[in-house]
N, C-alpha and C positions, 0 to 999 in steps of 0.2 A: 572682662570676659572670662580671663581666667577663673580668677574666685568665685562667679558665677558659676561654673561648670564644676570648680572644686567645689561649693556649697550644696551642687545638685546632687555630688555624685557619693558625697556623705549624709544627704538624707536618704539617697535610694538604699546603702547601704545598711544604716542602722534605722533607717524607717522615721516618717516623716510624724512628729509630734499626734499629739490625740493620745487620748487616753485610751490603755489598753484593759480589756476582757478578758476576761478568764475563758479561758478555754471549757466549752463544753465535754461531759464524761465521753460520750463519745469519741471527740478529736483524742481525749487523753489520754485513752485507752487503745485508740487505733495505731495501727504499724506501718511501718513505712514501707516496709518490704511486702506488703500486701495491701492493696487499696480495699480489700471486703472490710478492713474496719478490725471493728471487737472481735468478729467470729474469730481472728489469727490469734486472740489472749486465747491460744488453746487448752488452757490449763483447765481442766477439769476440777481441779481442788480452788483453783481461783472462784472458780463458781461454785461453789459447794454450797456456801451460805446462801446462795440462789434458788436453790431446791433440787431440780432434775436434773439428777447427776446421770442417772441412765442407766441401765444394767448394766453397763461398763464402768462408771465410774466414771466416765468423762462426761462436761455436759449435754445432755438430749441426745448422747450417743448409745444404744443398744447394742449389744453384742449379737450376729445376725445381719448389719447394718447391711446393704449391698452395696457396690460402687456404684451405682445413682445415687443412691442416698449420701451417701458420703459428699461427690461429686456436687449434690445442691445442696450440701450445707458448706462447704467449702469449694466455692466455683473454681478458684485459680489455683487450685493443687495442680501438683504434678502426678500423673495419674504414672505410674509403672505397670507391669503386668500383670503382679496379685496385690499391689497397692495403692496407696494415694500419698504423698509426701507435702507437707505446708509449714515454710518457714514464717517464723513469728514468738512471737512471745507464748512462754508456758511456765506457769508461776512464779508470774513474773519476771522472766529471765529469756534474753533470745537462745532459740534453736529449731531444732526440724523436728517438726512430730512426721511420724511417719503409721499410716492404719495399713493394715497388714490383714487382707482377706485369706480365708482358705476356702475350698472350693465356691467361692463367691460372694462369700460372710464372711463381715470383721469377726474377727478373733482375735488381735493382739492390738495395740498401740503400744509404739516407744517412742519416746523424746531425747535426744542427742542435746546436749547442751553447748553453744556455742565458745564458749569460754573454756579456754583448756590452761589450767591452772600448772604452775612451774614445779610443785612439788604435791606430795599425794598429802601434805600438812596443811596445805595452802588449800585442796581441797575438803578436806575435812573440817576445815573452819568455817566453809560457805555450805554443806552439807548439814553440818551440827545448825546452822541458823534457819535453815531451809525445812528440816526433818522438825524443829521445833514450830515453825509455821503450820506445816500441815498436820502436825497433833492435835494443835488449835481447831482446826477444819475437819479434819478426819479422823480425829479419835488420839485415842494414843497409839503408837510402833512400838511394834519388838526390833529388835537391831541383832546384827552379828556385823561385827566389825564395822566398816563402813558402807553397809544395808538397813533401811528402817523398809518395814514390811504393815504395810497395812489390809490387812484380811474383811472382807464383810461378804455378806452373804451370796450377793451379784457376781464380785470383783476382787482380784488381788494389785495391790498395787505396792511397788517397789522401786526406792530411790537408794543410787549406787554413787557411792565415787571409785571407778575404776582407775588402775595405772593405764596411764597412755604412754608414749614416746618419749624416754629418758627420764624414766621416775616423772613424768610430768602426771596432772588427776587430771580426769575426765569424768564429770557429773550426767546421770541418767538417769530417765525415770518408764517405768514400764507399766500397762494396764494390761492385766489377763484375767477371764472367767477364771472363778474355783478351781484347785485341782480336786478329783474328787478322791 
């Protein structure tokens, strides 16, 4: 009886024979911290090659956007008082994007990036591979220090690694209309 219940209780564990599937793009792309799926790959530049980036430069996002709108493309945000906040994936990588209305139109998007790096070296090495990514995608950047700045007509878009808490980096990335 023993061994019976040890042999049940190492197939529930690592899963009982049968050949395994590949996970569809969907599953593979969806977040765990969000059951809405893809829509949490917030990244904007993740979808570039998709087409409709938006006059924001995020996907199918418009600057203008209103909290409904926002609200039905992203159901489980956390709505605050001038915005909406949704953890998940954004280029790849977890953190919180956060849309940022002003009198009741998006005007800003920033993404905090979960990962807070032990040295600002440490982040400049995932910044230099990340700023090279969205060159691919979005053109080429100018840089000042560790800033790549991406300009287009719509939208400015800016990825930082900032100092955080004890020399540690903190990676970000921000979406704003033109300045004029």
């Amino acid at each position: 009886m023993r061994t019976i219940l040890l042999t049940l209780a190492i197939a529930l564990l690592f899963g009982c024979g049968g050949k395994s599937q590949p996970a569809s793009k969907d599953a593979m792309t969806a977040d765990a911290t969000n059951p809405d799926g893809p829509t949490t790959d917030a990244a904007g530049v993740d979808a570039a090659t998709a087409g409709d980036l938006g006059t924001s430069g995020y996907p199918g996002l418009d600057w203008g956007a209103s909290m409904d709108d926002l609200k039905a493309k992203f159901p489980r945000a956390a709505p605050g008082t001038d915005n909406l906040s949704i953890t998940g994936n954004h280029a790849g990588k977890p953190g919180v994007t956060t849309f940022e209305l002003r009198d009741g139109k998006l005007h800003r998007i920033s993404v905090t990036f979960e990962d807070e790096y032990p040295s600002m070296e440490a982040c400049a090495t995932v910044w230099k591979e990340m700023r090279a990514t969205l060159d691919g995608k979005l053109g080429a950047s100018k840089s000042d220090n560790l800033a790549a700045y991406w300009d287009a007509p719509t939208y400015n878009i800016i990825l930082t690694c900032d100092p955080g808490d004890e020399d540690a980096g903190v990676l970000s990335m921000a979406y704003s209309p033109p300045q004029p």
